[in-house]
RODRENTOR-117075 format. One record per atom (N, C-alpha, C, O): residue in one letter; chain; x, y, z. Coordinates in steps of 0.05 Angstrom, whole numbers. Layout:
BEGIN
A:A:X:Y:Z
...
end
This chain:
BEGIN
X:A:973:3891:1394
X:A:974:3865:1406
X:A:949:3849:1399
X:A:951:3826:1391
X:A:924:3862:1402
X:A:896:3853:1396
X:A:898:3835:1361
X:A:889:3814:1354
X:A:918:3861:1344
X:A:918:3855:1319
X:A:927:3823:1314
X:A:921:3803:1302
X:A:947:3834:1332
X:A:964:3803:1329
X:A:962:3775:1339
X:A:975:3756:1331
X:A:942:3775:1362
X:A:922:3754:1366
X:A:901:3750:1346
X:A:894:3728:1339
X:A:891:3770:1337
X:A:868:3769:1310
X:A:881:3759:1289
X:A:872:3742:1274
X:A:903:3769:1286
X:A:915:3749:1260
X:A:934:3720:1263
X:A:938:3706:1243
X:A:944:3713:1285
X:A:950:3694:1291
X:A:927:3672:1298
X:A:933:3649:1293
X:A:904:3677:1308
X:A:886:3662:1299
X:A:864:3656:1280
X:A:848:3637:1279
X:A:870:3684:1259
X:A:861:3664:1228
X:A:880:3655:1218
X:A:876:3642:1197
X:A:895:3656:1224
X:A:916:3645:1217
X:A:909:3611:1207
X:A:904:3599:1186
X:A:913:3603:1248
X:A:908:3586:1254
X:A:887:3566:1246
X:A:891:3542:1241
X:A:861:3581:1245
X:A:842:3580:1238
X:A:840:3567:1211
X:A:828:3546:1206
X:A:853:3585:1190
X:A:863:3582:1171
X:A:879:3547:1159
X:A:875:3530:1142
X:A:893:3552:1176
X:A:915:3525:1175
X:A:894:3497:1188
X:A:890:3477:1173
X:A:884:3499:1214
X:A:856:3481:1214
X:A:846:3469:1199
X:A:847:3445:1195
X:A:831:3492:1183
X:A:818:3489:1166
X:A:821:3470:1144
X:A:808:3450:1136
X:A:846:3484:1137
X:A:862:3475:1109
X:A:861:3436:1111
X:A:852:3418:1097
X:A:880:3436:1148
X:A:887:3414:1155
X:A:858:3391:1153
X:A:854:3369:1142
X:A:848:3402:1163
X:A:821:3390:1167
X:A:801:3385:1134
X:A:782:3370:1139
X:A:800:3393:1110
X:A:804:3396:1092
X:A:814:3378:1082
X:A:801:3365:1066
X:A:846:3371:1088
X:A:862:3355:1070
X:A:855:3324:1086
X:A:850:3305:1072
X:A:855:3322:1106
X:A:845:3302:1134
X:A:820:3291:1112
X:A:822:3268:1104
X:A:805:3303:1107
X:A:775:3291:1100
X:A:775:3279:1073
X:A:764:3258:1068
X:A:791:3293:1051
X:A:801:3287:1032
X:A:827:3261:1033
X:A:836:3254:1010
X:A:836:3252:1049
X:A:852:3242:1060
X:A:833:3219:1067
X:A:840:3197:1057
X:A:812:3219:1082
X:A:791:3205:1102
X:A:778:3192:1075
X:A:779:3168:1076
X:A:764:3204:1047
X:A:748:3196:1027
X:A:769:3177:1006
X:A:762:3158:992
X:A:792:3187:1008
X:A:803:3164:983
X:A:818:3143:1005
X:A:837:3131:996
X:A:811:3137:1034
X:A:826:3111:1049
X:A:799:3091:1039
X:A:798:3069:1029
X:A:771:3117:1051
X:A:762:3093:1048
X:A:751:3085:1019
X:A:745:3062:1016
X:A:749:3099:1002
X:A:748:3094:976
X:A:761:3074:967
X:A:747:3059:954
X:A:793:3065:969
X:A:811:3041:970
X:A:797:3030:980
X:A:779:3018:968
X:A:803:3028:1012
X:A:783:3007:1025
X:A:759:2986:1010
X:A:754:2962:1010
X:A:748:3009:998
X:A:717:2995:993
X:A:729:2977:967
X:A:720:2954:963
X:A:743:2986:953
X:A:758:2976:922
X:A:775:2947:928
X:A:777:2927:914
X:A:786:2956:960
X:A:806:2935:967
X:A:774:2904:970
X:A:771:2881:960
X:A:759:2918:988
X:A:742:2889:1000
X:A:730:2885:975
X:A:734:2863:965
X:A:715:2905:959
X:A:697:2895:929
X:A:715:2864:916
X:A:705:2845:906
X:A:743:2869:920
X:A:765:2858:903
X:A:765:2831:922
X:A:762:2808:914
X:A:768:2838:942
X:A:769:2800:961
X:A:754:2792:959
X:A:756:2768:955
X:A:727:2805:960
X:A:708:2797:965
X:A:701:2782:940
X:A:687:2762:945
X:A:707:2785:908
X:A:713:2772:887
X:A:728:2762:888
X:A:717:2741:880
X:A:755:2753:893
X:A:775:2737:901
X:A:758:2711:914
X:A:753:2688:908
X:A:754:2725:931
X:A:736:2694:959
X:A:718:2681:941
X:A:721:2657:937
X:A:701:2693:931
X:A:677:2674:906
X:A:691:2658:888
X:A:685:2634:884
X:A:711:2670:876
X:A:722:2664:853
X:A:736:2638:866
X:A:732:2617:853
X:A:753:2636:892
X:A:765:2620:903
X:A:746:2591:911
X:A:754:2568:907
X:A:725:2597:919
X:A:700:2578:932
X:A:693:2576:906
X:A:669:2582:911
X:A:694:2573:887
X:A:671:2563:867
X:A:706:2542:859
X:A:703:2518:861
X:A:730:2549:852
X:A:753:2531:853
X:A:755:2510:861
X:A:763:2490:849
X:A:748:2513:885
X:A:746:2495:907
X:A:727:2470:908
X:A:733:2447:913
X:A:707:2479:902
X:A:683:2467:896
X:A:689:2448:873
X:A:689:2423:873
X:A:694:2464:857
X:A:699:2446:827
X:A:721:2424:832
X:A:722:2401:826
X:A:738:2441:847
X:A:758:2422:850
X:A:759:2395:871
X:A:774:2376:868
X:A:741:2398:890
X:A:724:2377:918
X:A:708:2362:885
X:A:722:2343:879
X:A:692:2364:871
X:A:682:2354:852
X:A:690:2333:840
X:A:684:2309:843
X:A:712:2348:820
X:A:734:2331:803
X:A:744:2311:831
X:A:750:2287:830
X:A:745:2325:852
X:A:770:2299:869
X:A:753:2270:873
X:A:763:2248:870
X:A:719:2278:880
X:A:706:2258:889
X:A:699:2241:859
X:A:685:2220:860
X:A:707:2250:836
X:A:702:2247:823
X:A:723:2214:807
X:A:715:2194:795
X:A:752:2224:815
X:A:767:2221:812
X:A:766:2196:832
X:A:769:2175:820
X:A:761:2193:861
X:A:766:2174:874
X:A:744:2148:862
X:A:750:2125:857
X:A:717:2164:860
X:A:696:2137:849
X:A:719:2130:826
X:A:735:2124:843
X:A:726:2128:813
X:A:735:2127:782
X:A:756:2113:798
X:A:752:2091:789
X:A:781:2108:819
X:A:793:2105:829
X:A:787:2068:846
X:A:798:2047:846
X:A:765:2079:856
X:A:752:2052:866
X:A:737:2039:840
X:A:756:2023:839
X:A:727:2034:827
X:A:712:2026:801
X:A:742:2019:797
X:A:747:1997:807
X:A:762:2029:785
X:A:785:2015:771
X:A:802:1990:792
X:A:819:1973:788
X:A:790:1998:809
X:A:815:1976:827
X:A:791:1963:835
X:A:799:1951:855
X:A:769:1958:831
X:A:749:1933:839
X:A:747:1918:807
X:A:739:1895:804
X:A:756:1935:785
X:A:760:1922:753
X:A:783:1908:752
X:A:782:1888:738
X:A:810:1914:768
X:A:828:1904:771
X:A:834:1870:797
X:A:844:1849:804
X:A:824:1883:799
X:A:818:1856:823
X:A:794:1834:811
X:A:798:1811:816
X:A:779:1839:802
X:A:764:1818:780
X:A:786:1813:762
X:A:797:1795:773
X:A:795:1817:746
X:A:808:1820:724
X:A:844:1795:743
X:A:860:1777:737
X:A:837:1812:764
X:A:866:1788:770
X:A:842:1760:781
X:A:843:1735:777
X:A:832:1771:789
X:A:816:1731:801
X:A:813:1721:776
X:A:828:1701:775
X:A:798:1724:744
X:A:789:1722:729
X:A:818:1701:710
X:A:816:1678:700
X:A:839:1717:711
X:A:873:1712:710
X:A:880:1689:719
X:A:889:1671:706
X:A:874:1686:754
X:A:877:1668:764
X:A:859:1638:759
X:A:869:1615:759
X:A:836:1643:755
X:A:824:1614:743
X:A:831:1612:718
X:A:830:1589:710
X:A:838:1628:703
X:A:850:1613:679
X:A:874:1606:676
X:A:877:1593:655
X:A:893:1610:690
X:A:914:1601:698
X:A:902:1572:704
X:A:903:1558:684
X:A:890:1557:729
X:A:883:1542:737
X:A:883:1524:717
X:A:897:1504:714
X:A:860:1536:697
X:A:849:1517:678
X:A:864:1505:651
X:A:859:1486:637
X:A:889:1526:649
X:A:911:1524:631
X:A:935:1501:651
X:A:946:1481:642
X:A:935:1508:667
X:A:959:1486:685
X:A:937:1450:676
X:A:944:1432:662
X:A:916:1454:689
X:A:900:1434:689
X:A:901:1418:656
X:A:905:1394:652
X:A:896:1439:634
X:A:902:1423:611
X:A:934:1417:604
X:A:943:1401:589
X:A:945:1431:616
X:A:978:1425:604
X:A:982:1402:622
X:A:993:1384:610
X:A:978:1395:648
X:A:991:1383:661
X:A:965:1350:650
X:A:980:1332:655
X:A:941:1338:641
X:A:927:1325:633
X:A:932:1322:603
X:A:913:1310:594
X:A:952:1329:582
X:A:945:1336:562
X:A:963:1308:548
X:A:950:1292:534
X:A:979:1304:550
X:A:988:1270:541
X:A:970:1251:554
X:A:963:1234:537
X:A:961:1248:570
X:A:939:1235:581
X:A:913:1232:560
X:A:904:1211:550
X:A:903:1265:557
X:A:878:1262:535
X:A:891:1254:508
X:A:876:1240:494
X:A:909:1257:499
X:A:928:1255:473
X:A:925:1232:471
X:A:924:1224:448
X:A:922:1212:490
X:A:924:1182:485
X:A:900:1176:480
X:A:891:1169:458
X:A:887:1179:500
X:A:859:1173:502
X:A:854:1180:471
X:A:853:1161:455
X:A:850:1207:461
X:A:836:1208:440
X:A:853:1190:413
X:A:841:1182:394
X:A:873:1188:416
X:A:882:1171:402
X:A:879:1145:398
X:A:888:1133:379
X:A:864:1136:418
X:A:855:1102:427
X:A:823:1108:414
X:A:811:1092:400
X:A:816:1132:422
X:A:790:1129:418
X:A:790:1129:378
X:A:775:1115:364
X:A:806:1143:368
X:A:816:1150:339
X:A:814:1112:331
X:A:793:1099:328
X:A:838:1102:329
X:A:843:1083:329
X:A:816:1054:332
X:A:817:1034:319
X:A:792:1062:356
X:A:776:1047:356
X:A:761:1050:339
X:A:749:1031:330
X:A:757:1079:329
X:A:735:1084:316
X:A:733:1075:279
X:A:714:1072:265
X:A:766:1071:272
X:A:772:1070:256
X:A:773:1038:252
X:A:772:1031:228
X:A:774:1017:271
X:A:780:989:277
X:A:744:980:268
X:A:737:960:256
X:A:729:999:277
X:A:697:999:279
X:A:690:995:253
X:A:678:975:246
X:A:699:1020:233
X:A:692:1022:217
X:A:701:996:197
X:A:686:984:182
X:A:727:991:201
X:A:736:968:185
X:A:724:949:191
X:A:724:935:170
X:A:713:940:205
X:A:693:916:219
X:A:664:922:206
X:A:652:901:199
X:A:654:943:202
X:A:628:945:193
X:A:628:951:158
X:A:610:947:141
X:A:653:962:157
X:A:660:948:121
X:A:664:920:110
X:A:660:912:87
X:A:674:908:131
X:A:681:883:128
X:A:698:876:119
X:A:699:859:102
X:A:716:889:130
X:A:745:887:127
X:A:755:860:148
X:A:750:862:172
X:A:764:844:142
X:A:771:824:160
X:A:804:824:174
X:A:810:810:193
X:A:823:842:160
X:A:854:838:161
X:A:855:859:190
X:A:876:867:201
X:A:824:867:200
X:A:828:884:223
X:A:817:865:243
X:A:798:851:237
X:A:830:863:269
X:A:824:858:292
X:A:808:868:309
X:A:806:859:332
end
């Protein structure tokens, strides 16, 4: 009976052991992963924040360039609009000056005949 408590507990002992053994070996490659898994986020996360960054960059980058074009555009339409102005103003005056310079043509030419001495001019 003695025997068989003595060998039922190396048995035991035995199997413990073993268990306890495979447990620790078991215990060294979790956390071995583990450490492989965070090394890896933990590069992920940098890699991600420096993205980020560049990308907050380009955006602010993007909006100055955004405002600059729509304060170029808004000059560019006022700029539109006075010359419009100034184009209505000669089209809508322009038989008007047409005469005028034509009177003035006409005088200048009446002038000259007068200071040639041309007499058949008035």
């Amino acid at each position: 009976l003695i025997e068989q408590i003595i060998g039922d507990s190396k048995a035991l002992e035995s199997e413990t052991t073993s268990g306890e053994q495979k447990a620790q070996v078991d215990y060294e490659r979790f956390v071995k992963d583990s450490n492989n898994l965070i090394k890896d986020l933990q590069a992920s996360v940098a890699s991600k924040s420096k993205n980020s960054a560049a990308a907050d960059a380009d955006k602010a980058q993007a909006s100055a360039d955004h405002t600059n074009t729509v304060g170029e555009l808004e000059s560019l339409g006022q700029y539109m609009t006075d010359l419009h102005a100034e184009c209505d103003f000669v089209l809508k005056n322009f038989d008007i000056r047409q005469k005028a310079r034509l009177q003035e043509i006409e005088a200048i030419q009446a002038a000259k005949g007068i200071l040639s001495g041309d007499r058949s001019t008035k």
